[in-house]
C-alpha positions as CSV (number, residue, x, y, z in Angstrom):
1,X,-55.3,-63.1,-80.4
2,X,-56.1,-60.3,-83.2
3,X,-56.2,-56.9,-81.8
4,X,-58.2,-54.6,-84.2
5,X,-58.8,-51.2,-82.0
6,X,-55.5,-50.3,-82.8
7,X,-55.8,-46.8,-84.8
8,X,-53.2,-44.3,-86.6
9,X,-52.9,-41.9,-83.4
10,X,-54.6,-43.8,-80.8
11,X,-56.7,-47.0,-79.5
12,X,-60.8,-46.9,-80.5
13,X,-63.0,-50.0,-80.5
14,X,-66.3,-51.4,-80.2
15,X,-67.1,-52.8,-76.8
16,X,-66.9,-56.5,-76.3
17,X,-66.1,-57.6,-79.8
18,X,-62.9,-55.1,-80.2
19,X,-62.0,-53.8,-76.9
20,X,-63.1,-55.5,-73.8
21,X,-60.9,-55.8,-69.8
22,X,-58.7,-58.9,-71.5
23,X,-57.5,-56.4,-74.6
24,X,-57.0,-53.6,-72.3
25,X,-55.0,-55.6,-69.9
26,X,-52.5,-57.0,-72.4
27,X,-52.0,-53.3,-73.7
28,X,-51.1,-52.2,-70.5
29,X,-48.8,-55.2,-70.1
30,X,-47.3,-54.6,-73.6
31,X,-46.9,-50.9,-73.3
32,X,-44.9,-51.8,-70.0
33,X,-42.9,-54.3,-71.5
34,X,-42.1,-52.0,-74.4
35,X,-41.1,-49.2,-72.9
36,X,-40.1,-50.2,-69.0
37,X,-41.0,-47.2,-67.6
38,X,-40.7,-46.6,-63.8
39,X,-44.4,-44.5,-63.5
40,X,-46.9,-44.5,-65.7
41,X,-49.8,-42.1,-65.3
42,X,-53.3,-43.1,-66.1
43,X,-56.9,-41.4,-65.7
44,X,-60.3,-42.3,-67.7
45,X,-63.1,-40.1,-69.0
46,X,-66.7,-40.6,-67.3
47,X,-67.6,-43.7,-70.3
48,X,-69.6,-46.6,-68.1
49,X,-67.0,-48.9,-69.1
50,X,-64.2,-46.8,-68.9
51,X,-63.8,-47.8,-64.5
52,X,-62.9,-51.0,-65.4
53,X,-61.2,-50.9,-68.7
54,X,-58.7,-48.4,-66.7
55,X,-58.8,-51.0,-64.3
56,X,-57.9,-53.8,-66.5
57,X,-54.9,-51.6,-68.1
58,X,-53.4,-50.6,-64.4
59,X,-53.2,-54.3,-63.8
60,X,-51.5,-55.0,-67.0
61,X,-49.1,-52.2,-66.3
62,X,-48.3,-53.6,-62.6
63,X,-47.7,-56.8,-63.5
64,X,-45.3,-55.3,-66.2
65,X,-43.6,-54.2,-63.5
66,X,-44.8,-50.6,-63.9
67,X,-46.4,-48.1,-60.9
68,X,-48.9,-46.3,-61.7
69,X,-50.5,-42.8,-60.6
70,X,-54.3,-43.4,-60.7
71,X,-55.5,-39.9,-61.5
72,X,-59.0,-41.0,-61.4
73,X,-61.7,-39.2,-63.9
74,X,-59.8,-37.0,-66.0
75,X,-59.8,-35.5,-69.4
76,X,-57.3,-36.3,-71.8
77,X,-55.1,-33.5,-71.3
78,X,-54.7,-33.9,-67.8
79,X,-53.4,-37.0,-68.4
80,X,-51.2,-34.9,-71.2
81,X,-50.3,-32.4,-68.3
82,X,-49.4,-35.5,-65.4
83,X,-46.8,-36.7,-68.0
84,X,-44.6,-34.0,-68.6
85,X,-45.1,-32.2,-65.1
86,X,-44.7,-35.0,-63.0
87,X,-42.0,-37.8,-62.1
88,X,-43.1,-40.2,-65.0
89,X,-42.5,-41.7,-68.2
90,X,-45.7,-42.0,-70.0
91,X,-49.6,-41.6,-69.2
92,X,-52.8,-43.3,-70.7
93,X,-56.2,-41.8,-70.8
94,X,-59.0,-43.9,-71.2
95,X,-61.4,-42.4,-73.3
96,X,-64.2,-42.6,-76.7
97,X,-64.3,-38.9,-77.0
98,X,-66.9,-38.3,-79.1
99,X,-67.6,-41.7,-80.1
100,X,-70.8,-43.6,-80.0
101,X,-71.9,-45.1,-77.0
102,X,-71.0,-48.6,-77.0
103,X,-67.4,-47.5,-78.0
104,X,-64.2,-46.9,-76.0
105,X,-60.7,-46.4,-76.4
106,X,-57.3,-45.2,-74.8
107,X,-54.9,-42.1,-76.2
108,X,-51.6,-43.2,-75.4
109,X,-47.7,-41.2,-74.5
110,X,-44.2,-41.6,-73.5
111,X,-42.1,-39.8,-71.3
112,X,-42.5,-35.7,-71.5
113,X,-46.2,-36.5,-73.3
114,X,-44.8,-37.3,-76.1
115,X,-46.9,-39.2,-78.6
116,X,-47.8,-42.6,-79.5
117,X,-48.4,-43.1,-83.2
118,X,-49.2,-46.3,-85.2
119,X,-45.5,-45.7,-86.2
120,X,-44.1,-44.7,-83.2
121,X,-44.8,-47.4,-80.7
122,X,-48.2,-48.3,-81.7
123,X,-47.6,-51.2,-84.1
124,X,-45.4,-52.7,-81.5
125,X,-47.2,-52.5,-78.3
126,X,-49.9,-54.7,-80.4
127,X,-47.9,-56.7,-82.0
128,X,-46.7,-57.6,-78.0
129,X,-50.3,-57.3,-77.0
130,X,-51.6,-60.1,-79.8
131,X,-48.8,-62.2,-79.3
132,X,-49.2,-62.7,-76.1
133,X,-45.5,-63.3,-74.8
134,X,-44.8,-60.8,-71.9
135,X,-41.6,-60.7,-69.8
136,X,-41.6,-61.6,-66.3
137,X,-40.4,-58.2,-64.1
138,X,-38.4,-58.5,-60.8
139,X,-41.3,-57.6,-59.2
140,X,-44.9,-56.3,-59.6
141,X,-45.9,-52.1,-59.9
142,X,-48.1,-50.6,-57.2
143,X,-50.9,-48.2,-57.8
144,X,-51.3,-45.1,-56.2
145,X,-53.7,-42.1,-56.4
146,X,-53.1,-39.3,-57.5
147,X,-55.5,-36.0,-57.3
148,X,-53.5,-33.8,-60.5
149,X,-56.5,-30.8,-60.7
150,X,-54.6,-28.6,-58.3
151,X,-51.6,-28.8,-60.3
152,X,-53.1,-28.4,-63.6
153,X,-55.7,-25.7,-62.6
154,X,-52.3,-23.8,-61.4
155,X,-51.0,-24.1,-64.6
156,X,-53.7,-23.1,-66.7
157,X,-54.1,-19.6,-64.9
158,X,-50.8,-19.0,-66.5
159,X,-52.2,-18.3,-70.0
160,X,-54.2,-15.1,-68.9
161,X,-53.9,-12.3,-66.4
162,X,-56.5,-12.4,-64.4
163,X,-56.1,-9.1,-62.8
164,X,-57.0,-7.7,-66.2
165,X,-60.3,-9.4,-67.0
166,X,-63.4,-7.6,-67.7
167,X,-66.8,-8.8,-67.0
168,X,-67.4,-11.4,-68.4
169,X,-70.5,-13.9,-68.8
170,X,-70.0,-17.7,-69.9
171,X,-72.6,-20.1,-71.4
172,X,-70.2,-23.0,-70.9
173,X,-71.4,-26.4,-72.3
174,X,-69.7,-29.8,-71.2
175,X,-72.2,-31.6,-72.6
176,X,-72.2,-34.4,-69.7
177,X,-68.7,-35.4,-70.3
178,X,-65.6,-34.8,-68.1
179,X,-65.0,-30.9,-68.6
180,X,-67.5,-30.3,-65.4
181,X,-65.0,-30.7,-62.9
182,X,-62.3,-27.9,-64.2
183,X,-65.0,-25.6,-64.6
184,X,-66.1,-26.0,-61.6
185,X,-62.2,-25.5,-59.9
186,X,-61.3,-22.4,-62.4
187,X,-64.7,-20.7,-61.5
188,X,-63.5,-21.0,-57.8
189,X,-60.4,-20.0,-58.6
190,X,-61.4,-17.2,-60.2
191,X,-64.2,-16.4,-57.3
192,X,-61.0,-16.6,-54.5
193,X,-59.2,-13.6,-57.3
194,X,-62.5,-12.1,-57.2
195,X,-62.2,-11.8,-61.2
196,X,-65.5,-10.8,-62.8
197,X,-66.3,-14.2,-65.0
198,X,-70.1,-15.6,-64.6
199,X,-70.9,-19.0,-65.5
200,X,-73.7,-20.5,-67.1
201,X,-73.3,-24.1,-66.8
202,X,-75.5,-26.7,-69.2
203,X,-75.4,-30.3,-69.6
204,X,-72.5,-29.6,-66.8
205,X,-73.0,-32.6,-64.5
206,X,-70.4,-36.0,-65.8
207,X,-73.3,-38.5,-66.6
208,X,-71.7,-41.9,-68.9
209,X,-75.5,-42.0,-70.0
210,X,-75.6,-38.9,-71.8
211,X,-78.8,-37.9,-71.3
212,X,-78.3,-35.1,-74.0
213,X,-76.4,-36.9,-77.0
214,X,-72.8,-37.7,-77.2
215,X,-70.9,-34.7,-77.0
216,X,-69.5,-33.9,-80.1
217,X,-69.8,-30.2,-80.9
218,X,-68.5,-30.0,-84.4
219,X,-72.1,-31.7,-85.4
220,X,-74.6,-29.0,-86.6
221,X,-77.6,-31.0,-85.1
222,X,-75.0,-30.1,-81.2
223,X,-74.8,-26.8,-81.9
224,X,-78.2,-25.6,-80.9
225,X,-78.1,-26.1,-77.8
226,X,-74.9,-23.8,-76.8
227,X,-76.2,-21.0,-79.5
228,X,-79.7,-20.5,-77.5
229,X,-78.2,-20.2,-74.3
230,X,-75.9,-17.6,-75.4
231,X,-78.5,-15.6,-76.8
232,X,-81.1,-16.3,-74.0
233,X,-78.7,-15.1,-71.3
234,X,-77.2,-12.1,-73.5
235,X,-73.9,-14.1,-72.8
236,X,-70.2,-13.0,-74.0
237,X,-68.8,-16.1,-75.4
238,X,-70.6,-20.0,-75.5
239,X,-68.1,-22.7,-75.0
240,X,-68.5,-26.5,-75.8
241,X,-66.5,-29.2,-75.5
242,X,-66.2,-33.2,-76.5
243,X,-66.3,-35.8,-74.4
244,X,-62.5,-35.8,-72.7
245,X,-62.3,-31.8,-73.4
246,X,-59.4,-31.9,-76.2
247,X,-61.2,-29.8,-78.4
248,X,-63.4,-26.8,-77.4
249,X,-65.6,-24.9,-79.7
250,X,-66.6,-21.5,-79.8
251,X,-69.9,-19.6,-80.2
252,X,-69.8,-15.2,-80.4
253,X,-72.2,-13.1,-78.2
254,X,-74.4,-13.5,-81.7
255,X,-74.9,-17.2,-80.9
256,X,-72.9,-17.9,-84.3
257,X,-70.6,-20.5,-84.0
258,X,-66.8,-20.0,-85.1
259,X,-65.2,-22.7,-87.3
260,X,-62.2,-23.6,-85.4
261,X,-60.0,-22.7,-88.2
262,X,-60.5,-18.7,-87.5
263,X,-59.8,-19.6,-83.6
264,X,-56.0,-20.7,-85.3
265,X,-55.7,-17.5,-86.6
266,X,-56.4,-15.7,-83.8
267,X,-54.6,-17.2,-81.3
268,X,-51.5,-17.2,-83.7
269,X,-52.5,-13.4,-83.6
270,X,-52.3,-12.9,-79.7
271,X,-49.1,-15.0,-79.7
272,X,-47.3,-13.4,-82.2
273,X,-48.2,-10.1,-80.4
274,X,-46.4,-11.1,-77.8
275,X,-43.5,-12.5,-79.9
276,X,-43.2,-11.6,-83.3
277,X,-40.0,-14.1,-83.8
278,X,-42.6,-17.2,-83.5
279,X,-43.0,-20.5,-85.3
280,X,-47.0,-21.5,-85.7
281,X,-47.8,-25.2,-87.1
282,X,-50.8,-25.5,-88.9
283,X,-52.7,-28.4,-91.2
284,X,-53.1,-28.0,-95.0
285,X,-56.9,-28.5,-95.1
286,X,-57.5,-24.6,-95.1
287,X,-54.5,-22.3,-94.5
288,X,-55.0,-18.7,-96.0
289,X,-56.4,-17.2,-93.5
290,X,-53.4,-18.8,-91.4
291,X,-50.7,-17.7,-93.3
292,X,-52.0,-14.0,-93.9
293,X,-52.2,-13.3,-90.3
294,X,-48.3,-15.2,-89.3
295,X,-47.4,-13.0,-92.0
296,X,-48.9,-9.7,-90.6
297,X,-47.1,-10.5,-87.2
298,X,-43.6,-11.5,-88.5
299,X,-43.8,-14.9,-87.5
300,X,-43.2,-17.8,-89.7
301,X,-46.2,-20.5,-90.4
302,X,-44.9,-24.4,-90.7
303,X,-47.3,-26.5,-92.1
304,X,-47.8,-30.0,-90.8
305,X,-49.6,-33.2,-91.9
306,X,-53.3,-33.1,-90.3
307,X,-53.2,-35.1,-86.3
308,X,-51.7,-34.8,-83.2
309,X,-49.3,-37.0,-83.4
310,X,-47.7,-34.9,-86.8
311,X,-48.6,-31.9,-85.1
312,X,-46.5,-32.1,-82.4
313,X,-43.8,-33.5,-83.5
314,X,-43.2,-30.8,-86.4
315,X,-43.9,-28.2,-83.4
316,X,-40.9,-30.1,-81.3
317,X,-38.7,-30.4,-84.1
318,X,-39.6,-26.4,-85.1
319,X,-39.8,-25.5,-81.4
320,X,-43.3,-23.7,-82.6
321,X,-45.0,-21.8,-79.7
322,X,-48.5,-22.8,-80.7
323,X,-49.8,-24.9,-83.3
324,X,-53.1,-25.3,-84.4
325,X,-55.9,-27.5,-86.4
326,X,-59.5,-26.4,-88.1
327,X,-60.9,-29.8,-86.0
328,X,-60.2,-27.5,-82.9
329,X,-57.5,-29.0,-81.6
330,X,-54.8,-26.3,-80.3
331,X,-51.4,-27.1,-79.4
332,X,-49.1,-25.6,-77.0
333,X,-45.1,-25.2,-76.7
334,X,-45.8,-24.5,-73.2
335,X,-48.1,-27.5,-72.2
336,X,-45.9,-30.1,-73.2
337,X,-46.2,-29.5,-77.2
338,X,-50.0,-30.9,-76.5
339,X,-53.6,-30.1,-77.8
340,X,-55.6,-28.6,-74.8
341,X,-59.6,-27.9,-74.9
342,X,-59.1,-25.3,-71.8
343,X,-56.0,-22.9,-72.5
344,X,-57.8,-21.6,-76.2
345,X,-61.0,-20.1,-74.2
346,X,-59.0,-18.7,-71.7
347,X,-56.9,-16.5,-74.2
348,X,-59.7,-15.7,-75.6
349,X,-61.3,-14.5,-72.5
350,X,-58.1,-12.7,-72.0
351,X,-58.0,-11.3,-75.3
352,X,-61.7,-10.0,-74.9
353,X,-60.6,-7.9,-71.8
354,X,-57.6,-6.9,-73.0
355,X,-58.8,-5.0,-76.4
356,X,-62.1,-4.5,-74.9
357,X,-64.2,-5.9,-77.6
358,X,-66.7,-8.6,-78.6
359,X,-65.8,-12.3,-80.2
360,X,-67.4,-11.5,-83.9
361,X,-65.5,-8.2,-84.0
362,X,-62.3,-9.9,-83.2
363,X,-63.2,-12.9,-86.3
364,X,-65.5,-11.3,-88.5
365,X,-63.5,-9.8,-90.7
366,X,-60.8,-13.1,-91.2
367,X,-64.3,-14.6,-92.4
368,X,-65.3,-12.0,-95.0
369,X,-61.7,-12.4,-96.3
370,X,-61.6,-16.3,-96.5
371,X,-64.8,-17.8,-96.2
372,X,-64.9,-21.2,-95.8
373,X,-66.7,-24.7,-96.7
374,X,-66.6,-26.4,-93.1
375,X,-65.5,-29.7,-93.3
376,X,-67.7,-31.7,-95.5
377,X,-67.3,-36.0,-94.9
378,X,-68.9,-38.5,-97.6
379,X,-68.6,-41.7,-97.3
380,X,-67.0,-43.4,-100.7
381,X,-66.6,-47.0,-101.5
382,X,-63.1,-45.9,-102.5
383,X,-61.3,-42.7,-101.2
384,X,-58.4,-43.4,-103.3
385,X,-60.8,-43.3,-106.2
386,X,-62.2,-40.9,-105.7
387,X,-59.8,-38.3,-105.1
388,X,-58.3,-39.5,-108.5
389,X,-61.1,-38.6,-110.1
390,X,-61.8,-35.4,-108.9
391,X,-58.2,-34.7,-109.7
392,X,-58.7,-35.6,-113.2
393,X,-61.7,-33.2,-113.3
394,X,-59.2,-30.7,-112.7
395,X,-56.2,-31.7,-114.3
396,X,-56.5,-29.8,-117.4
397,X,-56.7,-26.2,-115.1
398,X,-53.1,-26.7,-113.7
399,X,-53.6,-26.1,-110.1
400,X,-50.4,-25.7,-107.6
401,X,-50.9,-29.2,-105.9
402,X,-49.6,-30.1,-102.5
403,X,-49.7,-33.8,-100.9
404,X,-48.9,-32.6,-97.5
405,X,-52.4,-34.6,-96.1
406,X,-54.6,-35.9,-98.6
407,X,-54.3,-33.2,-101.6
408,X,-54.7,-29.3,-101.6
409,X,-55.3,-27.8,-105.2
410,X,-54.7,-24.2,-105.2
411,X,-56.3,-22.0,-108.4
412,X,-55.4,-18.6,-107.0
413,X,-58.5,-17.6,-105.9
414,X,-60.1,-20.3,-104.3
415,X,-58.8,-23.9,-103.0
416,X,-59.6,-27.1,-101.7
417,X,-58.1,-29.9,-99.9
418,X,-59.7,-34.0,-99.8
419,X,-58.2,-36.4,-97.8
420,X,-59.1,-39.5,-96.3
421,X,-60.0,-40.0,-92.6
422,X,-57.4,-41.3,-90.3
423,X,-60.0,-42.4,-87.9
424,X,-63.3,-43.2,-89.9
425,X,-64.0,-44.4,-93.0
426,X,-64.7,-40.9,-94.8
427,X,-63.7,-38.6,-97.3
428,X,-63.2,-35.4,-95.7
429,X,-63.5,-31.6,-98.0
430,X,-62.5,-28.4,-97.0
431,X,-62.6,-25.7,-99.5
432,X,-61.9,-21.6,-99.4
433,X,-62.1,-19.2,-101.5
434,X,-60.7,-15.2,-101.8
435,X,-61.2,-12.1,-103.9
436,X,-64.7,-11.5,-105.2
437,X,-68.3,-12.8,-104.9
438,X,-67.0,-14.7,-102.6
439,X,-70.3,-16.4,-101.1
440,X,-71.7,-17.0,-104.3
441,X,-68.3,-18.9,-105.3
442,X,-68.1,-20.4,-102.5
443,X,-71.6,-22.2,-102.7
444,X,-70.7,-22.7,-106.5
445,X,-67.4,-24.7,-105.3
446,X,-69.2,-26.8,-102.8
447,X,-71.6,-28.0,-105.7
448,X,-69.2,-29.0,-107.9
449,X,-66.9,-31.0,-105.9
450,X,-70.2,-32.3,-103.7
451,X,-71.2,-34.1,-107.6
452,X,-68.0,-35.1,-108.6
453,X,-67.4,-36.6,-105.0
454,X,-71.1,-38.4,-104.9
455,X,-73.5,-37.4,-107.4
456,X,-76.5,-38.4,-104.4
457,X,-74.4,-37.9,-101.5
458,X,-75.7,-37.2,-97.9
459,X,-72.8,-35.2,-96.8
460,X,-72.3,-34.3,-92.7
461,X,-70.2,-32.7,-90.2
462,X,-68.0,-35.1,-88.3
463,X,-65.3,-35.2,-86.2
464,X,-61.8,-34.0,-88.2
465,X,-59.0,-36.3,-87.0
């Protein structure tokens, strides 16, 4: 049997023809013959299909041998958060994300959450999978729930002192998927410390239907939504997160949304404030901004291949406290090296109180100094190609080049980096810019490398993985 859902940091499929109950089950059945692990961990976002694919995948782990902690819905990082606080050795969240609706897809770890990459484990579990020749255990797993919100709820108040916050309203936007349910258990937290944070839930209720699009706040045509609602209830902060609540994205008391590569800098910020003596991990697609602010705080900046799967292991191997990604994925030393899509607002919430000032104030002035492209996809016949051509385009201006991810080409005062996705078949651009007339450069830059990428292209915001 050909297994083809098999990805560079994860599992993502079409239903039926890619991933259906028979390809889960054999992943859980190789993953357990793989590794052997006592426990394994395993919750599913609110997909229709995503019951009985986790279903399928606890089978194929007991008859591995394997128990299993059912953890029931969850978002991907509390299925991060079971593995390294609890007695197991890996954890498997089954989850599409942002993905289109007849999609699905599982985000795989080992023992202490650490990762599962297409070249750490992924390969083999299916090449075990397709094959088809699994071991016979000693005796079948058992299954057993597992309710982790308490635990992880407990450990999220951790991040911000909550006897210090200020008044604070919310416009907090879970866009149908599985964020809901936290919300709901911090604001009650939060009510039983009697801590001044108002809510203002929309699209809050888990609905697999999505009654209001696919969550994916990173698209333009998304953003609306959160924006109004800030500005209609004269709000502090919007929040928005994907489908299994890895990522959060943030709107300021203006409505504007925040590219989550200023959110990197700040949070490096209130770390480094705290401890100057710091490593911070970032991605090459746009660093400046990064780098001028680890350097302000005495910390030093690491920079890491684009993904979770890089980023955490150069934050392991660098013991980083915090690394970070422009897609909005945020890493902690703390929470088990892993991205989280609920610690980021909540230091910012805490920051807000702390210094007693607004979202924009606190960013407003990283984006004057390094304004940014966004993330601009295309979709290319040939990614290869074409970043050879735009390089040749180039060539003759001697840029500083770096092949971290993709390639960065740095002129001095203004930079770019293309790459190919890891996850779709795009080219992804990113380009800065510093010094003067910057805006004017900026939308100069964006021309340019727009024609030379495709002369007629019809370029969007996607998902940067």
């Amino acid at each position: 049997m050909k297994i083809t859902c098999v990805k560079a940091y994860d599992i993502r499929g079409e239903l039926g023809t890619e991933l259906n109950e028979d390809v889960a089950y054999r992943i859980g059945r190789a993953y357990g013959d793989l590794y052997q692990p006592t426990t394994v961990a395993v919750g599913c976002d609110i997909r229709l299909t995503s019951e009985s694919l986790k279903q399928a995948t606890i089978k194929g782990l007991n008859d591995a041998g394997v128990n299993v902690l059912d953890l029931g819905m969850t978002g991907t990082e509390e299925v991060y958060f079971a593995a390294f606080h609890l007695d197991v050795q890996g954890g498997i969240e089954i989850t599409a994300s942002h993905n289109p609706m007849n999609y699905n897809g599982m985000k795989l770890v080992r023992e202490n959450a650490r990762p599962i990459s297409i070249e750490t484990g992924l390969k083999d579990i299916q090449a075990i999978a397709e094959s088809g020749n699994f071991k016979t255990p000693a005796q079948t797993g058992t299954t057993t729930s597992h309710h982790i919100l308490p635990e992880y709820v407990a450990h999220l108040m951790q991040y911000l002192d909550v006897a210090t916050l200020q008044p604070l309203k919310l416009v907090v936007n879970a866009g149908n998927g599985a964020a809901g349910h936290v919300i709901d258990a911090i604001e009650q937290h939060f009510k039983a410390l009697n801590a001044p944070i108002t809510f203002i839930k929309i699209h809050h209720e888990a609905n697999g239907h999505f009654p209001n699009g696919i969550p994916n706040p990173i698209l333009l045509e998304n953003q609306g939504v959160t924006r109004d609602a800030v500005l209609a209830h004269q709000a502090d902060l919007g929040i928005a997160w994907d489908g299994d609540f890895d990522r959060c994205f943030l709107f300021d008391e203006t409505g504007q949304f925040i590219e989550g590569y200023y959110i990197v800098g700040l949070l490096a910020a209130a770390f480094l404030n705290q401890s100057a003596d710091e490593k911070i991990v970032h991605d090459p697609r746009l660093v400046w901004n990064t780098l001028d602010i680890v350097h302000q705080y005495g910390g030093t900046a690491v920079q890491s291949k684009s993904g979770h799967a890089f980023i955490k292991d150069v934050m392991r191997s660098e013991n980083a406290i915090y690394g970070g990604e422009m897609s909005a994925h945020h890493y902690f030393r703390d929470f088990g090296y892993c991205d989280s899509g609920m610690i980021p607002w909540l230091l910012v919430i805490d920051l807000l109180s702390k210094k007693q000032t607004s979202l924009s104030t606190l960013v407003n002035g990283m984006i004057a100094k390094y304004p940014c492209s966004g993330e601009i996809n295309f979709k290319v016949q040939d990614t290869q190609a074409t970043i050879q051509h735009v390089l040749a385009h180039f060539q003759a201006q001697h840029p500083a080049i770096d092949t971290t991810d993709g390639i960065s080409a740095d002129f001095g005062d203004w930079r770019f980096n293309i790459r190919a996705s890891n996850t779709e078949p795009l080219l992804r651009l990113n380009i800065e810019v510093q010094g003067k007339n910057t805006a004017s450069r900026l939308k100069e830059k964006m021309v340019l490398l727009s024609g030379l990428i495709q002369p007629t292209h019809t370029a969007n915001l996607s998902d940067s993985s």
